[in-house]
Backbone as a ProteinNet text record, in pm:
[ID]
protein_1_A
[PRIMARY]
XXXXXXXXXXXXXXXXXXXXXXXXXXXXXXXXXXXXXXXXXXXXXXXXXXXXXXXXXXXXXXXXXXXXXXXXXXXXXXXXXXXXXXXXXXXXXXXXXXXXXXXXXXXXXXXXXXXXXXXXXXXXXXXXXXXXXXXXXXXXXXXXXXXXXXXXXXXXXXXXXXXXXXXXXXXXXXXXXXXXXXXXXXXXXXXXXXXXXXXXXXXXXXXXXXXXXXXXXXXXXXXXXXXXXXXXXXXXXXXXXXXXXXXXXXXXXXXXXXXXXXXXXXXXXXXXXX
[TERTIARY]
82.9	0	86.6	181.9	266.6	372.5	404.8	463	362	247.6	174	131.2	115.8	100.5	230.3	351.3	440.2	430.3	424.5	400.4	295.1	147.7	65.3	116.7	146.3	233.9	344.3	408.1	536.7	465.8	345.2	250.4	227	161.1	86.5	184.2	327.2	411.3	457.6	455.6	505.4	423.6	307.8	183.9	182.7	229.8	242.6	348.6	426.3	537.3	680.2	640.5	744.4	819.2	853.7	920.2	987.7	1090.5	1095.2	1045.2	1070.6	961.6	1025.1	1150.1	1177.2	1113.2	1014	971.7	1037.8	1188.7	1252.2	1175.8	1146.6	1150.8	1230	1158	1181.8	1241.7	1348	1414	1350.8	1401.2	1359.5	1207.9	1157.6	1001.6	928.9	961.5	886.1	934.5	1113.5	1145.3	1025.3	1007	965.4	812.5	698.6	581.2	576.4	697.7	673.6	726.3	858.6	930.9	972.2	947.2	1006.8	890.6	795	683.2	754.2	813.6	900.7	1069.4	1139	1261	1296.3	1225.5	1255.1	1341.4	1313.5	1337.8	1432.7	1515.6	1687	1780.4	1691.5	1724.5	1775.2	1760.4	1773	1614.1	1529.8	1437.1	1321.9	1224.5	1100.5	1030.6	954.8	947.8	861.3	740.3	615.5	748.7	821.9	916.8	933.8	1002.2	1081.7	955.1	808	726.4	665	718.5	695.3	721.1	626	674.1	629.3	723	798.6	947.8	960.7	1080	1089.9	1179.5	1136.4	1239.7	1135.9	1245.1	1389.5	1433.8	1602.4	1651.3	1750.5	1804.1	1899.7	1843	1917.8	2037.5	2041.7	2185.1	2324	2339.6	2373.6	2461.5	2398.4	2437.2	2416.4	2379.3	2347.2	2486.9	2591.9	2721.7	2807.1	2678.7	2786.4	2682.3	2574.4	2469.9	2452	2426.6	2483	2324.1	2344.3	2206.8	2135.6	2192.6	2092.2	2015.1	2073	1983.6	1901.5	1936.4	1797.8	1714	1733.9	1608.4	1512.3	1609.7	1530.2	1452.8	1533.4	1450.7	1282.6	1302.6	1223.8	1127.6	1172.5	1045.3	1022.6	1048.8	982	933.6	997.4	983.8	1077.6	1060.4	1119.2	1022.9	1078.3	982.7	978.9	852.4	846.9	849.6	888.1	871.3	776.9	747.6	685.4	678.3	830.8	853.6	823.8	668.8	580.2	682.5	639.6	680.3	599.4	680.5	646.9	617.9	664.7	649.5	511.4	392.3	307.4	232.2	346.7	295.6	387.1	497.3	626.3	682.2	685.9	736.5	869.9	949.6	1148.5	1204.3	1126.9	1231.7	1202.8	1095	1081.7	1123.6	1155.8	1238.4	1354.6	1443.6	1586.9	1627.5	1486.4	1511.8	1516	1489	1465.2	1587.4	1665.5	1767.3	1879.8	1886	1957.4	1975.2	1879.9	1805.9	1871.9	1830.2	1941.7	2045.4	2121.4	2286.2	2346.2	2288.9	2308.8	2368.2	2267.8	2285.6	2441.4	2520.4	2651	2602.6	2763.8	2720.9	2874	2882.4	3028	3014.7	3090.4	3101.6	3164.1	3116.5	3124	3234.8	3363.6	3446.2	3432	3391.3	3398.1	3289.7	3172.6	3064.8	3086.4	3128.8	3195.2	3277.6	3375.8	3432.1	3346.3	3272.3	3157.5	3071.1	3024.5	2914.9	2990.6	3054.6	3165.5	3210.3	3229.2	3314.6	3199.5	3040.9	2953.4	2857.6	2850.7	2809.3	2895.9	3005.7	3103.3	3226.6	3333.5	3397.3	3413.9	3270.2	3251.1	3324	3328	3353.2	3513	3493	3613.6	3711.7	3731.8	3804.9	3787.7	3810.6	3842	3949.1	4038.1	4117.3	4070.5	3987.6	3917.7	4045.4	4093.9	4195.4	4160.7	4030.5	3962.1	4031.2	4132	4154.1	4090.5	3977.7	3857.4	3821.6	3880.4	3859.3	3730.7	3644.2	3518.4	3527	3613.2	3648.5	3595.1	3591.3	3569.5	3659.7	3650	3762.1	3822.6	3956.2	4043.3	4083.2	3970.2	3970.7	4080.3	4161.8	4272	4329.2	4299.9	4382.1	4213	4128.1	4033.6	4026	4008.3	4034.9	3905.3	3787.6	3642.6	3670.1	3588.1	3605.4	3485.4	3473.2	3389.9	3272	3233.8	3097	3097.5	3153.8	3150.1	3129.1	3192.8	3188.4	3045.2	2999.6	2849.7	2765.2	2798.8	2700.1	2697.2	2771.4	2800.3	2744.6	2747.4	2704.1	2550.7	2502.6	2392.2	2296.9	2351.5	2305.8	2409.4	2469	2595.9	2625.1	2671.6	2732.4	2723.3	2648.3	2617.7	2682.8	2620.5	2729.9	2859.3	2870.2	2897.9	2808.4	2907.8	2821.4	2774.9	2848.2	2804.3	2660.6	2576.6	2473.6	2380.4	2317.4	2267.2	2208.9	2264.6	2261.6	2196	2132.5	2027.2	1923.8	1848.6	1740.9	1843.1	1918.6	1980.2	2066.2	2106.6	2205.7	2110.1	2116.4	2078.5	2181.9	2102.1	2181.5	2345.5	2301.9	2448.5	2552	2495.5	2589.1	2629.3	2575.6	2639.4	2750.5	2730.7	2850.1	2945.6	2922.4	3060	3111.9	3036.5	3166.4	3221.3	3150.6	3222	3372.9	3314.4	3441.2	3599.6	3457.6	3559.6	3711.7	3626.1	3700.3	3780.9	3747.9	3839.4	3957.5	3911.5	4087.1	4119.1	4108.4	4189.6	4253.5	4291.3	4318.7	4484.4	4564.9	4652.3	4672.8	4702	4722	4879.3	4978.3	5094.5	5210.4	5292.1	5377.9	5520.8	5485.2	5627.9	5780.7	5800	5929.4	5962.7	5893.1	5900.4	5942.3	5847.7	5852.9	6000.6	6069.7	6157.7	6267.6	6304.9	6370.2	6332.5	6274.2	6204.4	6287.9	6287.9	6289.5	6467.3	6529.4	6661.8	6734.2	6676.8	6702.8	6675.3	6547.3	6519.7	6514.9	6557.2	6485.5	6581.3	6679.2	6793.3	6862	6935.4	7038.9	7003	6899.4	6868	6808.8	6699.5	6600.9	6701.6	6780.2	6839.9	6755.3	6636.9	6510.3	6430.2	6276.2	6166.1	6152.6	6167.4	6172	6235.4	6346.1	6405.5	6324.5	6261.7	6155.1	6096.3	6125.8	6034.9	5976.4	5801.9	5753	5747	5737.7	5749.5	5667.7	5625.5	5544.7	5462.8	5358.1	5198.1	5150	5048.7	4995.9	4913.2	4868.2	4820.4	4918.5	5055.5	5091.9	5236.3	5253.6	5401	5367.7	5485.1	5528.9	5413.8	5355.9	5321.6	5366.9	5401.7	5427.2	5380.8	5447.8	5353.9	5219.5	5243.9	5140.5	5029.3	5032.3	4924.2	4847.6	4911.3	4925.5	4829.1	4699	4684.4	4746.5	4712.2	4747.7	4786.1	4665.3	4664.4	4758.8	4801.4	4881.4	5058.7	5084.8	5198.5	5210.6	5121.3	5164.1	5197.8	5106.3	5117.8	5266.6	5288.9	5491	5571	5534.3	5637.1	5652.8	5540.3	5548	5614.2	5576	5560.8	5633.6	5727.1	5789.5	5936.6	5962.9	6144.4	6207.2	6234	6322.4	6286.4	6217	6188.9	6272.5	6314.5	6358.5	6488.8	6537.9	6656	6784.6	6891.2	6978.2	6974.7	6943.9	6955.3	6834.5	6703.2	6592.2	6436.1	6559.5	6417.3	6362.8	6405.2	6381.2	6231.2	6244.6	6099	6003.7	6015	5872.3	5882.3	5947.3	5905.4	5865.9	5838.9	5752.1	5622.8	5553.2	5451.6	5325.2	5181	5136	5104.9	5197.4	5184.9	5312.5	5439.7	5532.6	5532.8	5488.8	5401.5	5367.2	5277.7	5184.7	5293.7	5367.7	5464.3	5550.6	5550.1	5690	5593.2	5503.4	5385.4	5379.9	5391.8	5342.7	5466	5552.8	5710.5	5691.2	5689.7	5711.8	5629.3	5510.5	5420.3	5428.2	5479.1	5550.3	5640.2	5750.4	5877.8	5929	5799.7	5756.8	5702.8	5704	5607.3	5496.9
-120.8	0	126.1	129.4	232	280.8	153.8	162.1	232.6	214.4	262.4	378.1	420.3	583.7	664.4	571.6	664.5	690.1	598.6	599.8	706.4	710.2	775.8	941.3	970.5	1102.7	1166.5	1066.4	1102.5	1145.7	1093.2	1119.8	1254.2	1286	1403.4	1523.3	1490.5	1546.5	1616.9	1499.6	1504.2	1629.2	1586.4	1614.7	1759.5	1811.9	1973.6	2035.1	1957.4	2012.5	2063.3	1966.8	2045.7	1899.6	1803.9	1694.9	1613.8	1599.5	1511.9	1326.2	1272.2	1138.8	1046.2	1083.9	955.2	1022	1154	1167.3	1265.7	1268.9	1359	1508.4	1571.1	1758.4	1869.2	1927.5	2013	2134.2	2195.6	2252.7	2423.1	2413.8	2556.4	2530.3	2475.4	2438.2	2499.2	2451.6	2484.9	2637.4	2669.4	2804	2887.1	2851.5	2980.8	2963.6	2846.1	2810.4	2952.1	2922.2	2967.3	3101.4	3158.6	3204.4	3341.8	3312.2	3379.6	3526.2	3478.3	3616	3752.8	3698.9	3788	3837	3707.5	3689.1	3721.4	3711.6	3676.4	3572.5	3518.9	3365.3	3341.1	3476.3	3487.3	3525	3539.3	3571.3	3718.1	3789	3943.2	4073.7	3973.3	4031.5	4113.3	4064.3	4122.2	4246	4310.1	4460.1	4411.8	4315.5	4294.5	4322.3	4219.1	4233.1	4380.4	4379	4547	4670.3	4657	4704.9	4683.9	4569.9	4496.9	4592.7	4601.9	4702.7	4585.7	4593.2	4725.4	4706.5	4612.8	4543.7	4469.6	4534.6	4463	4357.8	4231.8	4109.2	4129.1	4000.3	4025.4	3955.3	3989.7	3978.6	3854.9	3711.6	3622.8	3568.2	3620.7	3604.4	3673.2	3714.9	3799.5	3733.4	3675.1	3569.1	3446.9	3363.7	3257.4	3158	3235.9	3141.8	3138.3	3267.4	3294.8	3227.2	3255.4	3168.7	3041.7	3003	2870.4	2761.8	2637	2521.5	2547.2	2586.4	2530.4	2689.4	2767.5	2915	2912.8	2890.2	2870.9	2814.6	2692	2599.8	2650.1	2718.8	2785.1	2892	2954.6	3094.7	3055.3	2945	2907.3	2808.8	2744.8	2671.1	2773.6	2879.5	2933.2	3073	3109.9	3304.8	3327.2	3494.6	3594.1	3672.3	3752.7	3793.1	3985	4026.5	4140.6	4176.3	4054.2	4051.9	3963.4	4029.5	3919.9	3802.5	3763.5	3607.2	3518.5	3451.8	3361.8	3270.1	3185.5	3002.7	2901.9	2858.5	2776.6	2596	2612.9	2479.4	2439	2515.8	2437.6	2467.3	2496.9	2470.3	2376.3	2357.4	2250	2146	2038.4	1922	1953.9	1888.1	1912.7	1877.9	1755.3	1745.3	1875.4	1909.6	2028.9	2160.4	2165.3	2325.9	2240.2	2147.4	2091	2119.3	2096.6	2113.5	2298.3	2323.1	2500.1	2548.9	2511.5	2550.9	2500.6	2410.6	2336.9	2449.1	2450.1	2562.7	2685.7	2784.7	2851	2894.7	2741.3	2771.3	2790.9	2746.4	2680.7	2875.4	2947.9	3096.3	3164.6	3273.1	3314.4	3479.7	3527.2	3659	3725.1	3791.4	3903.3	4018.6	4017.7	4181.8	4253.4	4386.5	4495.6	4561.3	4552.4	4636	4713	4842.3	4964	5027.8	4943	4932.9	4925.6	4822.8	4782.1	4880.3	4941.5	5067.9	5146.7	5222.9	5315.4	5289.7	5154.8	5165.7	5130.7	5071	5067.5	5213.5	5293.7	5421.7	5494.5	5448.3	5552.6	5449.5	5341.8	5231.4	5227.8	5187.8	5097.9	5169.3	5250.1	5315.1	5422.7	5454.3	5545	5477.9	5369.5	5239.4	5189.2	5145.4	5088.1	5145.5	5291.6	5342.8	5293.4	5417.1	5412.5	5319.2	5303.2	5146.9	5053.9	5023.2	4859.1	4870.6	4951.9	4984.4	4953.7	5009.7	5091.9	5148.8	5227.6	5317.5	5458.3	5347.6	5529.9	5569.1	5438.1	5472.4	5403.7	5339.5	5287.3	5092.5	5094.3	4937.7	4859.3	4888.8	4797.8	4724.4	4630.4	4499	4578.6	4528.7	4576.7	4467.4	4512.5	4409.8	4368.8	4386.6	4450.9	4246.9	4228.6	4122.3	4020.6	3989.9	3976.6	3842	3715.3	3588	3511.2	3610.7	3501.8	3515.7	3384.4	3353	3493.8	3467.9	3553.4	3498.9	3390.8	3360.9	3447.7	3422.2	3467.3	3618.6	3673.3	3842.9	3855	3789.4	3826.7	3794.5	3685	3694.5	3790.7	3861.6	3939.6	4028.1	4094.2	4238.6	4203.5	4117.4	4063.7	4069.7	4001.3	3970.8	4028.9	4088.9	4168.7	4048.9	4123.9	4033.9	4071.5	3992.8	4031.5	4074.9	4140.7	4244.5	4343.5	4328.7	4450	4567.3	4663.9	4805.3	4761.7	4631.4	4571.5	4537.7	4636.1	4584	4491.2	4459.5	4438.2	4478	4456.6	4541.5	4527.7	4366.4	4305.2	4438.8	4506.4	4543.6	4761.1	4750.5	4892.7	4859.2	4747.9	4715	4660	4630.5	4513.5	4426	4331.9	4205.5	4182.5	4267.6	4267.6	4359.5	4498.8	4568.1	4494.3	4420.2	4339.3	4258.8	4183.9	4114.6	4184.3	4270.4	4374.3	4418.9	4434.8	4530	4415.2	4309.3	4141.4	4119.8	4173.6	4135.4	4263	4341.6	4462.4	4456	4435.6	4417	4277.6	4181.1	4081.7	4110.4	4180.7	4243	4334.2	4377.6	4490	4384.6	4270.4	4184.3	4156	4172.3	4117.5	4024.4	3887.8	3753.9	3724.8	3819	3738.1	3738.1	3733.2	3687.3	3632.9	3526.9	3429.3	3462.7	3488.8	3535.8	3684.2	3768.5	3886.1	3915.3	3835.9	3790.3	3749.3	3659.4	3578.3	3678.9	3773.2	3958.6	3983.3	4038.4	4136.5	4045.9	3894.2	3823	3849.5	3829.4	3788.9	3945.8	4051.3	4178.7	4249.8	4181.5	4244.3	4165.2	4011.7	3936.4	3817.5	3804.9	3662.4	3696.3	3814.7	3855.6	3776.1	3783.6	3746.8	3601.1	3571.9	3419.9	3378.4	3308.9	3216.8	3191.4	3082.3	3068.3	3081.2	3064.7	3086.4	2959.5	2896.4	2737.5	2746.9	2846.3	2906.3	2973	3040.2	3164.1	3081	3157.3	3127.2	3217.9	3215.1	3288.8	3295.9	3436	3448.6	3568.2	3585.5	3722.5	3644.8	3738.5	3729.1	3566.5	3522.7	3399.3	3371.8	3438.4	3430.7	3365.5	3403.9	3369.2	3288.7	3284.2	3252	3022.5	3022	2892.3	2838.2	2898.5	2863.1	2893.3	2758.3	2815.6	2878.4	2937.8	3033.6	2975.1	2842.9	2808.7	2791.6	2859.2	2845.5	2993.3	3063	3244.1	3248	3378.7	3416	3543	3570.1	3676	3791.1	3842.9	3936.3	3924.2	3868.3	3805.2	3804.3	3750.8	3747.2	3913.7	3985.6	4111.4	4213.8	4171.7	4220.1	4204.7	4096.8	4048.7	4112	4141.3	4192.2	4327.1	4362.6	4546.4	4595.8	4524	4561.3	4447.2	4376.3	4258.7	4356.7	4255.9	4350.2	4376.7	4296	4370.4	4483.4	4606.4	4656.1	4778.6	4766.2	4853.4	4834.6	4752.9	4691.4	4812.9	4795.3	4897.6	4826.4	4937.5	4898.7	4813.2	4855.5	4789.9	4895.2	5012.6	5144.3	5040.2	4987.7	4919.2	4886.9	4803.4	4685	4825.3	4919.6	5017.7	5132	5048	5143.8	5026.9	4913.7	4835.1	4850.4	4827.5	4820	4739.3	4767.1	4653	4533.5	4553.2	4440.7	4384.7	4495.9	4408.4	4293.1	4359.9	4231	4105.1	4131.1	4024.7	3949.3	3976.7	3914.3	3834	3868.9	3827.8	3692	3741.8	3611	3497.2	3537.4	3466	3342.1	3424.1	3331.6	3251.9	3280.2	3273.6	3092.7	3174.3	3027.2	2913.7	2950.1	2852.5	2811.7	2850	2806.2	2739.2	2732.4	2698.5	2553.3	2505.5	2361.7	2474.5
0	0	0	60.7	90.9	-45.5	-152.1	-257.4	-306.1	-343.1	-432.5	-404.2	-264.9	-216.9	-304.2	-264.4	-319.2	-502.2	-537.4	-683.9	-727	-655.8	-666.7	-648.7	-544.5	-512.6	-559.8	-615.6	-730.5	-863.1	-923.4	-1079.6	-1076	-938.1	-921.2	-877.7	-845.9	-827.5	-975	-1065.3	-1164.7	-1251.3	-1283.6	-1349.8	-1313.6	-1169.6	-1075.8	-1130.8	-1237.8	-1309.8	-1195.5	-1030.6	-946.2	-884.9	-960.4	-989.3	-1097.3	-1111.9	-1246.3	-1237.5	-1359.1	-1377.4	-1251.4	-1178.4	-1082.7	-954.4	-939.1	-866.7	-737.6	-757.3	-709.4	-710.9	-650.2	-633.6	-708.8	-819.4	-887	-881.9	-782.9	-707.6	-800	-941.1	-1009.1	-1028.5	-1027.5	-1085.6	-932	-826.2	-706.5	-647.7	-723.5	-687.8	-806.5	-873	-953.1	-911.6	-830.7	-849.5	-684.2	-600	-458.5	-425.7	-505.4	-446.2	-553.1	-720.4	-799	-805.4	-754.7	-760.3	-678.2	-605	-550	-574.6	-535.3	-561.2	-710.6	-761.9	-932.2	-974.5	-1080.5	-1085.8	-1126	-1124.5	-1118.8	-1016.1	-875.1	-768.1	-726.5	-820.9	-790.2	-769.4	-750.1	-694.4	-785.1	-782.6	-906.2	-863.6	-942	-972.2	-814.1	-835.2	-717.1	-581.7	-612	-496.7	-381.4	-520.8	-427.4	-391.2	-398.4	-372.2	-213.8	-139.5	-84.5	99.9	192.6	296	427.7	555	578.1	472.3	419.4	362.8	216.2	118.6	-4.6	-25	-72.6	-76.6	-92.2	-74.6	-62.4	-197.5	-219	-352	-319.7	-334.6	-319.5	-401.1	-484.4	-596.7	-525	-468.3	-411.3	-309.4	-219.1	-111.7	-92.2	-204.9	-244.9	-209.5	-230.1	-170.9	-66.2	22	135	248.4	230.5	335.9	317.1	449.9	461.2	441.2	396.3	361.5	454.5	597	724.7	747.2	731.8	717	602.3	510.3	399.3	422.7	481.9	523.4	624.6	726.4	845.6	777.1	732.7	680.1	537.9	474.2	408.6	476.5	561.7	665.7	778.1	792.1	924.3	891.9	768.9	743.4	823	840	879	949.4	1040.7	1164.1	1108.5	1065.4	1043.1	910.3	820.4	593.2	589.2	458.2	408.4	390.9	425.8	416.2	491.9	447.4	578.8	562.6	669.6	675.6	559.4	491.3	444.3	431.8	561	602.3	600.5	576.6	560.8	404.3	331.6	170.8	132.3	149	95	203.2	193.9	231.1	286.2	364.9	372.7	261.2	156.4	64.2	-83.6	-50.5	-159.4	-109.8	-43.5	61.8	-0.7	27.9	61.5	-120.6	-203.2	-345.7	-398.2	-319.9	-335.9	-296	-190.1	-174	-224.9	-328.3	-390.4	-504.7	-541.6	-671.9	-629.8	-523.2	-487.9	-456.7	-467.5	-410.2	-578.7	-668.4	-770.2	-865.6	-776.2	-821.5	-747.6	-871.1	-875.4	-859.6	-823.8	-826.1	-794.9	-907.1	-896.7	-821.9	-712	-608	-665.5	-627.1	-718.2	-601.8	-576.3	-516.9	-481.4	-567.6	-571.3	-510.2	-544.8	-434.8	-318.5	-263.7	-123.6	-69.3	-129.6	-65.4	5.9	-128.6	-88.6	10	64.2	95.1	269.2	294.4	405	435	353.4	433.5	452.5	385.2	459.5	559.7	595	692.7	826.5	794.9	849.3	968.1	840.8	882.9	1033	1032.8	1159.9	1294.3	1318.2	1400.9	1342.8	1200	1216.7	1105.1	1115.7	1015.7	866.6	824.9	660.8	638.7	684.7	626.6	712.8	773.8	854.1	967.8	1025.9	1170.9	1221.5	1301.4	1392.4	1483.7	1431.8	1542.4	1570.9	1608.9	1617.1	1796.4	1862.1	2051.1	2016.5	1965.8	2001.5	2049.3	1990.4	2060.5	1956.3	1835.8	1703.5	1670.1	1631.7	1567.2	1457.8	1463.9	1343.2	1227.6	1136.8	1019.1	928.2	943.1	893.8	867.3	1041.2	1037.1	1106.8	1049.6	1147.9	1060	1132.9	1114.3	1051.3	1056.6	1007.3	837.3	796.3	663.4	608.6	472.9	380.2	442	473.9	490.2	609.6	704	863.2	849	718.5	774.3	678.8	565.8	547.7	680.1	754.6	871.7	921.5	985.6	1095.3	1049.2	931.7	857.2	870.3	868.4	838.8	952.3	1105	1180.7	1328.7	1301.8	1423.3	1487.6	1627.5	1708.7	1801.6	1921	2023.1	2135.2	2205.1	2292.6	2262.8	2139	2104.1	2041.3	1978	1908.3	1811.4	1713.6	1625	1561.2	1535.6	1460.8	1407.4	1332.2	1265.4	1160.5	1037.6	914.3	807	846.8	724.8	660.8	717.7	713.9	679	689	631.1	505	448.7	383	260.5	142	25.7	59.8	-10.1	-20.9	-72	-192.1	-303.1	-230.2	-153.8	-56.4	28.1	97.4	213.8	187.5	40.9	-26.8	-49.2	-148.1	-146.1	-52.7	61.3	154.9	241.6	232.3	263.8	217.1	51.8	9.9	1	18.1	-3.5	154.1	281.5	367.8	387.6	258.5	235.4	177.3	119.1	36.4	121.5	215.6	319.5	442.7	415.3	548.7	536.8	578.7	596.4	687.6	596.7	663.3	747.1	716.2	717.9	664.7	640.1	605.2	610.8	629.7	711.3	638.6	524.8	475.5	484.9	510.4	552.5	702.7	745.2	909.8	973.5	870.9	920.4	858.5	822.4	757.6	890.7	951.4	1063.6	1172.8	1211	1316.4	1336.4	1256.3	1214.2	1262.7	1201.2	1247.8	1410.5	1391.9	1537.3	1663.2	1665.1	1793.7	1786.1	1703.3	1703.9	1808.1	1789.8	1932.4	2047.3	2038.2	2191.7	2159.8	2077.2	2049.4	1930.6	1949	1831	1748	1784	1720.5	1781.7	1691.9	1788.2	1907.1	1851	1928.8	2057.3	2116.5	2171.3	2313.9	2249.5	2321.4	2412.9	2599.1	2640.2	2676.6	2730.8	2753.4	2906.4	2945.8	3131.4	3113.8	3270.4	3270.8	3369.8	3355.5	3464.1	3459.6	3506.2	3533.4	3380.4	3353.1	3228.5	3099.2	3100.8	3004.6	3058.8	3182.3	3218.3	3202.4	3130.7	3105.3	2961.4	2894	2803.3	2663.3	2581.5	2448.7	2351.3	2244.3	2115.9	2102.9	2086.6	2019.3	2086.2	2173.1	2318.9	2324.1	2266.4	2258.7	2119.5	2180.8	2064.5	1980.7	1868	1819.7	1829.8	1952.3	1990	2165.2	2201.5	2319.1	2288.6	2139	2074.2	2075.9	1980	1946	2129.6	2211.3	2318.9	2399.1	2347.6	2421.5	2297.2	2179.2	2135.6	2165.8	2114.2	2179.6	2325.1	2391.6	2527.4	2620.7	2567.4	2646.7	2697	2752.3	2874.4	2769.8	2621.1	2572.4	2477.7	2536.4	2434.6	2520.1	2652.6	2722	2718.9	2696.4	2669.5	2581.1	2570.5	2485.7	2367.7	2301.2	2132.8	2054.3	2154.2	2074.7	2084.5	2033.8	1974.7	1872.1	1783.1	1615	1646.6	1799.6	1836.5	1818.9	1889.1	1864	1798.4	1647	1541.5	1440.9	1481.9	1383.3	1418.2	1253.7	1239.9	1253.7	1263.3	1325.2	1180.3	1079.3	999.1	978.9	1031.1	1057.2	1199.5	1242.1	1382.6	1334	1249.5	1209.6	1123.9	1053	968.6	1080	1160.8	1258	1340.1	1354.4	1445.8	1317.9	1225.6	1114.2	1150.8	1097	1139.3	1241.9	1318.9	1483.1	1464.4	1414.1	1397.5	1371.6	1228.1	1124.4	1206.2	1270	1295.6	1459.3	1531.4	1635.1	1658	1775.5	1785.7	1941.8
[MASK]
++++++++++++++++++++++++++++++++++++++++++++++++++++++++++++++++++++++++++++++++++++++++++++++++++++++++++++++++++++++++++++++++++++++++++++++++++++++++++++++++++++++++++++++++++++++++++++++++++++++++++++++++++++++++++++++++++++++++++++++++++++++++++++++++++++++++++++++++++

């Protein structure tokens, strides 16, 4: 009985034009039957769309590769609190949502840089400087060197971060802005660099550390008897700046580096460490 339910439900699936003949879920067939009246069935959002108050649909092309399967699903089985976007969990099944978002990952989208500048130095910047520093005294992260992936910084723009000043930007931002200045502050990051690092190390810190492997760390309870690799980033840069030998004769050099010659030297340090 149960074969034949399914057989029966796969025809009529079929026949709804929002399945193909093995009965599988029509991922574009059910996006365009549910979703394209709005979205547009290219994911940048239809004229009905953007008419749409307090909030006009979101332009899913846009972020189609930065949001993640399990937020689509949520956001398409439950809505959104305050848009138009009801729950649909009680028009579509899990495996016809699971096919909708299949359908939507499936969508691309080129950031517009230059966009991202712009829309960061009049969003963003107030907080975390015109170069992603923040040396503005507000206690903003300095993007500069800030460790979340591309997906992680569309979240954040998206949805802030709690307990800080950090925002929430979904609802002031478009979709495609949020990407760009994603990406825009992706290209403002300096990761590193271990051969630069290991120039900087050799000049400024052999005299004393043969190698890093060498280094021990002493100081307060916090950091005394633990190795680099125990240290974060911001802990490393704190002993270089500000460790005994900076008082030392003949090591002005340590505080006239920069905070990316820092980062170059941690980079090393890393690499060249257990």
């Amino acid at each position: 009985m149960f074969k034949i339910f399914t057989i029966i439900t796969a025809c009529i699936a079929v026949m709804a034009g929002t399945a193909n003949a093995s009965g599988i879920p029509d991922g574009k067939a059910l996006f365009s039957k549910n979703c394209a009246s709005c979205h547009g069935m290219d994911g940048t959002v239809s004229d009905y769309g953007k008419k749409l108050e307090p909030f006009q649909a979101r332009n899913l092309r846009a972020v189609a590769s930065y949001v993640s399967y399990d937020e689509f699903r949520r956001i398409i089985t439950h809505g959104t609190h305050d848009t138009k976007m009801k729950a649909m969990k009680y028009i579509l099944d899990p495996f016809e949502i699971e096919a909708i978002v299949d359908y939507v990952k499936t969508f691309t989208y080129k950031p517009n840089l230059a966009n991202g500048q712009k829309r960061f130095k009049q969003v963003c910047a107030s907080c975390h400087g015109f170069d992603g520093r923040a040396q503005t005294g507000v206690g903003a992260k300095n993007l500069v060197y800030s460790k979340l992936s591309l997906n992680e910084k569309v979240h954040t723009i998206r949805y802030g971060r709690s307990g800080t000043l950090m925002t929430a930007k979904r609802h002031q931002l478009s979709n495609p802005d949020i990407a760009d200045i994603a990406n825009y502050v992706d290209s403002l990051k300096h990761a590193g660099d271990a051969k630069a690092g290991a120039k900087l190390y050799a000049k400024n810190c052999k005299s004393c550390h043969a190698t890093p492997s060498s280094i021990q760390i002493i100081g307060n309870a916090a950091v005394r008897h633990k190795k680099i690799a125990d240290l974060d980033d911001h802990m490393l840069d704190l002993r270089i700046r500000h460790g005994r030998h900076v008082d030392r004769e003949g090591r002005e050099s340590i505080k006239k580096l920069s905070s990316d010659n820092i980062q170059d030297i941690v980079s090393y340090l890393r690499k060249n460490s257990k």
